[in-house]
N, C-alpha and C positions, 0 to 999 in steps of 0.2 A: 077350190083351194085359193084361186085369185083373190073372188069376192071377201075370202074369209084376212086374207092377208090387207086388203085392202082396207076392212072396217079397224085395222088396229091402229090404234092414237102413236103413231110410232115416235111425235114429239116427248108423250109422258114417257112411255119406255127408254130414250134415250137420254131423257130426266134423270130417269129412276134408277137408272145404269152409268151414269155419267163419272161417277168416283170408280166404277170397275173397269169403263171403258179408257179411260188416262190413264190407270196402270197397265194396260193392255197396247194401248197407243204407244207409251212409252218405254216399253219392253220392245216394241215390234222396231221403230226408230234407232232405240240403240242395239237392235239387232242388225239393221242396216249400217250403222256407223263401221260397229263392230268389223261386216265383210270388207270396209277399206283396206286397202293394203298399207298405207301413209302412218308411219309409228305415232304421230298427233293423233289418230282417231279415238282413241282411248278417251281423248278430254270428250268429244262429244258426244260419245254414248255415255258417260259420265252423266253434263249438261242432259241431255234427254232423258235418261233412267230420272233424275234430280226433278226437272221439270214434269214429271209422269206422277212423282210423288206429289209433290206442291198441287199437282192439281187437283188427285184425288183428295188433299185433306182440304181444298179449300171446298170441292162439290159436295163432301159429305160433310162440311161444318152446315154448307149453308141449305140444304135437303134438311139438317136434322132437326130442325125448328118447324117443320112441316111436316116429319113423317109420320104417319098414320098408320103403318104395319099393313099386313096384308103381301103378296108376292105376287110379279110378274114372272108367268110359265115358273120355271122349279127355284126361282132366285128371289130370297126373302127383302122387301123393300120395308125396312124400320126403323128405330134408332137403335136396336141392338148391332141388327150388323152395319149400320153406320160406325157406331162406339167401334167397332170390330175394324172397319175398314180404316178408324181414322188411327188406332192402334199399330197395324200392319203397317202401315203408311211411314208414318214417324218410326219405328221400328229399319226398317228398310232404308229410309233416308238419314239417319244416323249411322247405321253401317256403312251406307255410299260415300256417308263426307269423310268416314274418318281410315276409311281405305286407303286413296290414295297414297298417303306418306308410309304405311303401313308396308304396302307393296312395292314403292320406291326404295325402300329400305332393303331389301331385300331382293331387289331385281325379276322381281315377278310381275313385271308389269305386261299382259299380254289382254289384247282384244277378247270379248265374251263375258266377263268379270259382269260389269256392271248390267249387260240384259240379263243374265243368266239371274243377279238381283231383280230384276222389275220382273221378270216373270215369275220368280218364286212368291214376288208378291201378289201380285193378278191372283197366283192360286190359294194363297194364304185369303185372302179377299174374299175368293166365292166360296171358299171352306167355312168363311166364318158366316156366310150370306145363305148357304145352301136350303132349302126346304123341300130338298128332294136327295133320299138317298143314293141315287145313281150320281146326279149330280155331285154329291157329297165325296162320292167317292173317285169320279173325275180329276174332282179339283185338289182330292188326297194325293191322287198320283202327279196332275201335272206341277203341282208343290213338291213333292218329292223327286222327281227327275231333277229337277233345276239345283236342289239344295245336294242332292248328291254328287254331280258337278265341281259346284261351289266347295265343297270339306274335303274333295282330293284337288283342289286345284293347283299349290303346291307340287307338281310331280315329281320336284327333284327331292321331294322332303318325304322318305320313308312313312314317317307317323299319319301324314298327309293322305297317300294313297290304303294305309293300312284300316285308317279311320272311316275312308270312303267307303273299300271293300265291306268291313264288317257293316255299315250304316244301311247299303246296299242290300247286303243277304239278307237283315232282320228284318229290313222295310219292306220285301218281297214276301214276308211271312204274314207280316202284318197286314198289308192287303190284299193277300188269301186270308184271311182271318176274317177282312173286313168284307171281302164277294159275299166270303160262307156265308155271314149274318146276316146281309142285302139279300140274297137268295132266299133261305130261309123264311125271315119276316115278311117276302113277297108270299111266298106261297102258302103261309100261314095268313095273311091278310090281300093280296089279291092285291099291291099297291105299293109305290116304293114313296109317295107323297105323305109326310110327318103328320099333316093334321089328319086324313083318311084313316092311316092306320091307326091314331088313336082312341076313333071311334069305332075302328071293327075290332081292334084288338081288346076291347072291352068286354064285345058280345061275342067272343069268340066260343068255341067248344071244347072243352077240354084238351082233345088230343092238336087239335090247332095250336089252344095253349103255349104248351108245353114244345110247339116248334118254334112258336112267335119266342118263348122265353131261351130257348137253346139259340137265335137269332140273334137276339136282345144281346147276349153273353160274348157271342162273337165280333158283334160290333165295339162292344165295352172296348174285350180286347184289343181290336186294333187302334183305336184310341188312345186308348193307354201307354202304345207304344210311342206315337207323336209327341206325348206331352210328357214320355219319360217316367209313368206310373211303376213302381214297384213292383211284380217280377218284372217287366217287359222295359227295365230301363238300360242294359248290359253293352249296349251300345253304345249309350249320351255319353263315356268319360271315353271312350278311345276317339270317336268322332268328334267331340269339343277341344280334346287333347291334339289332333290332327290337324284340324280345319285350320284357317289362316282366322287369327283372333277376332277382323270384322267379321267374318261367316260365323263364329260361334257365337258372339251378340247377335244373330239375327236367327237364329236357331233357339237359342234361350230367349227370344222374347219374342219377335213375329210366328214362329211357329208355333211355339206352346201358344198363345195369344189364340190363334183361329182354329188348333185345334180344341181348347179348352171353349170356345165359344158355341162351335159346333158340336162339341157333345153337350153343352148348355140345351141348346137348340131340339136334343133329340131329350135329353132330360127331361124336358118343359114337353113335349107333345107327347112319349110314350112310355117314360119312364116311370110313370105311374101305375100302367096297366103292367109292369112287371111284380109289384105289391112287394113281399116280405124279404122276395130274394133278391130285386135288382137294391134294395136297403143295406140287406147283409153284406151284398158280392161290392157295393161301393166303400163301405164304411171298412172292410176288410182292407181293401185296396188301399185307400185314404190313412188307415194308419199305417200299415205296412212301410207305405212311400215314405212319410213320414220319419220312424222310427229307421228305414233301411238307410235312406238318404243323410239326418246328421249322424246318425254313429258311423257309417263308411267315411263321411267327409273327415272324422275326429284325426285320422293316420295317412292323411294325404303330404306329402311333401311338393307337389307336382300345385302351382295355387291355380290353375286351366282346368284341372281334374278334379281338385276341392270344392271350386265354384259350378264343378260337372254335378258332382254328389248334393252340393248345397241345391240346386235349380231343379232338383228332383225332390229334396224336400221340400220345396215351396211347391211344386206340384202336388202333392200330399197335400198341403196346409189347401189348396184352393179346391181338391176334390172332396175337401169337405162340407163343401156346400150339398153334393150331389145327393148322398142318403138322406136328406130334408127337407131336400126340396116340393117334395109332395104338401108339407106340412108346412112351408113357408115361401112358395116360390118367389114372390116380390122382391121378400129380403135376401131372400138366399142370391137372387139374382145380381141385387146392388153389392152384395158384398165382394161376391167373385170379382164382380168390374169394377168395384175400387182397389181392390187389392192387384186385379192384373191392370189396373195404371202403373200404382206404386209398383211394384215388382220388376216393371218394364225399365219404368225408367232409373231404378239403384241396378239393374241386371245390364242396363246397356252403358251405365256410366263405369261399373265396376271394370268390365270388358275392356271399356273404351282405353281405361285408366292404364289396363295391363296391355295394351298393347302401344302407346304412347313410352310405356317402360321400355318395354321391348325396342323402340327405335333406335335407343340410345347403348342399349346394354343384350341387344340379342335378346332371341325367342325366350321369352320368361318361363322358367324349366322347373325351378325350386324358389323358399323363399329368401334364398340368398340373394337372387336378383334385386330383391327387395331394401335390402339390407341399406343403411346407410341415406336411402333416397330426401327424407327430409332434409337434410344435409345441401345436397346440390337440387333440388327443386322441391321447395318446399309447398308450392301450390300443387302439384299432381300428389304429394302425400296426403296433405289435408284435404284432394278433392276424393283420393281414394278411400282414406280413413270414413269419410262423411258415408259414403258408399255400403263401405263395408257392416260399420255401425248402424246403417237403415235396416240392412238386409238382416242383422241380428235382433231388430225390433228396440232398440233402446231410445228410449224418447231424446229429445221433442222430434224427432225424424218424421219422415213421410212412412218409415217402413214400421215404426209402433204405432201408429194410426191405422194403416192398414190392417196389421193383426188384432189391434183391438175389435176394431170395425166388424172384422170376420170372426174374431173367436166370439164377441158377444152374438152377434146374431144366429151360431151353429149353439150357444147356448140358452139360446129364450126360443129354439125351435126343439129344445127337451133334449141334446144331444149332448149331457155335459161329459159322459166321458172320452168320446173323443176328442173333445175340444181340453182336456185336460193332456192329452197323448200330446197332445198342439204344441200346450204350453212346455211341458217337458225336452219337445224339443228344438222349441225356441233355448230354452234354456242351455240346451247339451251346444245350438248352434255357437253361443257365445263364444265357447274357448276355441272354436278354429276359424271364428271373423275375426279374433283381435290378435292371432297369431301374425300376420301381415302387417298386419299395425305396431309391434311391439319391433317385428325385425326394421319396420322403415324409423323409427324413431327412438330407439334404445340398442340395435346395434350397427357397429360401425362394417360400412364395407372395404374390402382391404385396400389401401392404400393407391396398389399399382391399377388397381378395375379401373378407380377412381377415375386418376389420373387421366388414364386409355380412352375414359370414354369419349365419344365424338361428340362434339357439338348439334343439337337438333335444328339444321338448317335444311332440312327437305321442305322441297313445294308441298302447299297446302298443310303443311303444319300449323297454322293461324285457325284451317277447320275445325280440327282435332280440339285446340285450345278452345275454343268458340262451344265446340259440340258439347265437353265436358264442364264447361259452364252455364248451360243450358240446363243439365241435368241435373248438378249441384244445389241450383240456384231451387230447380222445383222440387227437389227432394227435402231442401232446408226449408222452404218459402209451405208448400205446401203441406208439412207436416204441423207448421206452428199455426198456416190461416186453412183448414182444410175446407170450409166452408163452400167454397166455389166449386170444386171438386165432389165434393159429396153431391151438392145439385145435379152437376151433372152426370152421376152414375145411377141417382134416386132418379131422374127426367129418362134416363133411358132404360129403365126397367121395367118403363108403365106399359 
């Protein structure tokens, strides 16, 4: 056991781990801040969560010009889950910066906040890294503990703890859903390691089969539930509704993010050997999500729960990659990763936007909050507008780039009628992105709100402002020069 530990390059390994081990470092750090008793501790677990981030996106920028693929023990070393990890990364430190004022506003400033973030990302991390389904499943849960946390943190806020509970009970179901499949696929293939099984499950025997494929279906499912798939999405609008508005940006984009990687991941090694039916049982799902997500969004008054309904269609729209992948995996790959860039960042600016609303005018409920805003700041309308309008796909945006990107490619992989289902519901999305838009710039809010509202002078407000110019700029910048971008989602699919 010595000799055996001893021959391992433990330099490459801590290489190879170096973007996983800084989210881990800095989760653990500002877990220590956290046990301070001193009411300043807050800023340093802040500071450390912040620095935990920066370091992972700088280890995985500079690994992924080098990676070669392949995995260390059950953890995949590539540019996939690089792209994954640098995703999670910038997802999580967006949330971080734009909390503070967020919570100050509302007097919920308490220790655990920000580890409770660096660890959800650590797990988001190895979710999207995993090449081992126990692992996978690990890093399911230690992801999940953290973010359930996080969306009752709130306790004095009814919707807060109710969003928790419910997020709680389904995501105990979901991984019992997710054991069953792990169990199963083991003892139909003897191995819970992605590339093994999908050479035993190829030669398997019939009645194997047919347990590997009842496996297969169990794992879908608990997947489906992370990233908000249609049936299993019952939860995303009371828990986005709930959550305190940085934790539902980092739930709509770090989560779905490494959950949608990770079933990438099993996609590409054995989702092949499911053949007719893991096609049928995806492409059902995929439009379902689809069509469920904008017609619910269409009668939403609540814009926290609209944008709940909307981040379940774009779920749909990206699991459309998965029934094709057999038949195009390269592309099928680049497209998911350029659409969940673009996705990420109109889904964290949109967030961002409504809850910078909120400092001024209270938890954003309806879209009367809305009302009027171009009026008294007319940079958070037009940063929100930019947002919304990606997210409905209308050019020159980053967000019709994306849907092109991905509808063409699900349709030169022969799949045109779902990719027509797409289109349809890109279309239906229109009328409840530009509803937001119409209330901040056409009608007036009344007078006395007006007046009342406070002035945005909380610390760290400059972040907020900073953060939602970051994303503006690459949602507008990157939709007209998309070129760099595309490199980089075509470089990591190889």
């Amino acid at each position: 056991m010595i000799d055996a530990l001893m021959e391992i390059d433990w330099m490459t390994v801590l290489k190879s781990w170096a973007p996983l081990l800084s989210l881990l470092g800095g989760g653990v750090l500002a877990l220590a801040f956290a046990a301070i008793s001193d009411g300043r501790a807050w800023r340093m677990e802040l500071a450390a969560s912040l620095a935990g981030f920066l370091a992972a996106i700088v280890c995985s920028w500079q690994l992924w010009p080098t990676a070669q693929g392949g995995a260390l023990a059950t953890i995949a070393v590539d540019r996939l889950s690089l792209a994954g990890v640098l995703i999670v990364s910038m997802s999580a430190a967006f949330a971080a910066v734009v909390s503070p004022s967020y919570l100050e506003a509302r007097g919920e400033v308490r220790p655990g906040y920000y580890s409770l973030i660096s660890l959800a990302a650590f797990g988001m991390a190895v979710l999207a890294s995993a090449a081992d389904l126990v692992t996978l499943l690990v890093a399911f849960e230690s992801m999940s503990l953290a973010v359930y946390a996080l969306v009752g943190f709130m306790r004095g806020r009814p919707a807060s703890v109710e969003g928790a509970l419910k997020y709680f009970i389904t995501g105990a179901f979901a991984a019992a859903f997710l054991c069953m499949g792990i169990a199963f696929i083991f003892g139909s293939a003897g191995t819970t390691d992605l590339g093994l099984i999908a050479v035993r499950a190829a030669g398997a025997a019939a009645d194997a089969r047919h347990v590997f494929l009842f496996g297969l279906a169990m794992v879908t499912a608990g997947l489906a539930f992370k990233v908000a798939a249609a049936p299993f999405h019952g939860w995303a609008p009371d828990a986005y509704d709930g959550a305190p508005t940085p934790v539902t940006l980092l739930m709509a984009t770090g989560v779905k993010a490494a959950a949608l990687i990770a079933f990438l991941r099993i996609a590409l090694a054995i989702g092949t050997a499911g053949g007719q039916l893991w096609h049928d049982l995806l492409w059902a799902l995929s439009a379902l999500t689809i069509l469920w997500g904008n017609l619910a969004a269409l009668k939403q008054q609540n814009i926290k729960r609209m944008l709940a309904y909307s981040c379940i269609a774009h779920a749909g729209y990206m699991l459309m990659v998965f029934p094709s992948i057999a038949a195009a995996p390269v592309a099928m790959v680049r497209a998911l990763l350029l659409y969940l860039v673009a996705y990420s960042l109109m889904t964290a600016g949109a967030f961002a936007a409504i809850g910078a609303v909120g400092l001024a005018r209270g938890e954003p409920s309806d879209l009367g909050h809305f009302a009027g805003i171009s009026r008294k700041r007319p940079w958070l309308a037009a940063a929100l507008s930019l947002f919304l309008v990606s997210l409905a796909g209308f050019p020159p945006t980053l967000g019709f780039f994306g849907k092109y990107y991905l509808f063409l490619a699900v349709v030169k992989a022969g799949d045109v009628a779902l990719a027509g289902i797409a289109v349809a519901g890109s279309v239906i999305s229109a009328c409840y992105y530009l509803r937001p838009v119409m209330a901040m710039y056409f009608h007036g809010a009344k007078e006395r709100a007006v007046e009342a509202e406070p002035p945005l002078t909380h610390a760290f407000y400059a972040a907020v402002v900073a953060a939602l110019a970051i994303a503006a700029l690459s949602v507008a910048i990157f939709g007209v020069l998309p070129q760099d971008l595309v490199a980089f989602v075509e470089a990591s699919a190889l």
